[in-house]
ROVOKOL-194556 format. One record per residue (C-alpha): residue in three letters; x, y, z. Coordinates in pm, whole numbers, plus 50000, padded with zeros to 5 digits. Layout:
N
ALAXYZ/...
***
This chain:
130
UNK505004942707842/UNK503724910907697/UNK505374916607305/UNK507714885407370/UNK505244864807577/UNK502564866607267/UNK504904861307019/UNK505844829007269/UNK502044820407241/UNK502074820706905/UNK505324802006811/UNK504424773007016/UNK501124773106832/UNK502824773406477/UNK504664746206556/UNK501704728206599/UNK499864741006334/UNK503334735006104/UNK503714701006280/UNK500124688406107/UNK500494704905782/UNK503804688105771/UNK506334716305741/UNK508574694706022/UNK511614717605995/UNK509814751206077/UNK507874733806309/UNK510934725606525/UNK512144764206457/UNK509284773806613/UNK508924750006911/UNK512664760606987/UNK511734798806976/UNK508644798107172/UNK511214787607450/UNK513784817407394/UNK511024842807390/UNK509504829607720/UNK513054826907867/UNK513494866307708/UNK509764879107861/UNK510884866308207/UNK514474879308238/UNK512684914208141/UNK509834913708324/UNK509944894508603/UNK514034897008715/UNK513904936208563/UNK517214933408359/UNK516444958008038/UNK516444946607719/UNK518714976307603/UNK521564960707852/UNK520664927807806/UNK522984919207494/UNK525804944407631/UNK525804925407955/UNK529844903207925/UNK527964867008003/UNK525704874407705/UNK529054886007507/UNK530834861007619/UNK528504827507615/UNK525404841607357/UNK522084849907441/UNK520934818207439/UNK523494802007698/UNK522904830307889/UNK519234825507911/UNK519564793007987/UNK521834794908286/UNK520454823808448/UNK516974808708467/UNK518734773608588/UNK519784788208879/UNK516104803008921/UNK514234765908962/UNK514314754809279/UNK513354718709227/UNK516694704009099/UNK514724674008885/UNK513184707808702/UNK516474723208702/UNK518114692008507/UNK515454683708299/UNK515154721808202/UNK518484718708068/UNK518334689307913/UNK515354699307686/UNK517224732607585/UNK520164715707535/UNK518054688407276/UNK515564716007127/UNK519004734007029/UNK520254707206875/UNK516604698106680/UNK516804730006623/UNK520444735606446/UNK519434704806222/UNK515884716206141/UNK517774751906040/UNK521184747305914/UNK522084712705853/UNK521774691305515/UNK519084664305611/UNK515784657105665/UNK513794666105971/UNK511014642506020/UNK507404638306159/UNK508944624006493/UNK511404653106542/UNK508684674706482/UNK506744661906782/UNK509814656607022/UNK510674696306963/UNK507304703007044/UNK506964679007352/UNK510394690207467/UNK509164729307420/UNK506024724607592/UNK507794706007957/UNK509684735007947/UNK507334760707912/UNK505854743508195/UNK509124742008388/UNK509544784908304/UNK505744786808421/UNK506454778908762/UNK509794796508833/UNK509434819009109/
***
């Protein structure tokens, strides 16, 4: 099923579209999300864990969703500069992300583009897991 890959599609697309109208904050919520959702289509579809026993499983108890995402799909890249750098952009987008969401400040033009630059070389990274 593609349900999570189009809704992938179209969250890193309303980041950019948010990102020029200048709505910075949902911009980085979406450039975050477009991530998880790619990160959610693959474990499904391409590594065949279901979604019904995906939040059951004790790592996703345990860690979150998120964490769990991210390390499973770590240990998929086999170039280790991917690997890292894969990583480190989740590890950044989360943050943008938690500040762009929850915090009291601003979230400016340039965070804006570094969620969506970050959220794109991963995308890339997720594109060419095998």
């Amino acid at each position: 099923m593609r349900i999570l890959l189009d809704k992938s599609l179209s969250n890193i697309e309303a980041a950019e579209f948010l990102h020029q109208e200048e709505f910075y904050a949902p911009s980085v919520h979406c450039s975050y999300y477009s991530c998880i959702q790619l990160m959610r289509h693959l474990i499904f579809n391409k590594y065949g864990i279901e979604e019904t026993e995906f939040d059951v499983r004790p790592e996703v108890q345990a860690n979150g969703s998120h964490n769990f995402l991210i390390s499973y799909l770590r240990d998929k890249i086999d170039n280790p500069i991917n690997g890292r750098s894969f990583s480190d952009n989740l590890r950044r987008l989360k943050i943008y992300r938690i500040n762009a969401d929850y915090k009291q400040m601003n979230v400016l033009k340039d965070d804006s583009t570094t969620s969506i630059s970050l959220a794109k070389a991963t995308r890339t990274i997720l594109s060419n897991i095998n």
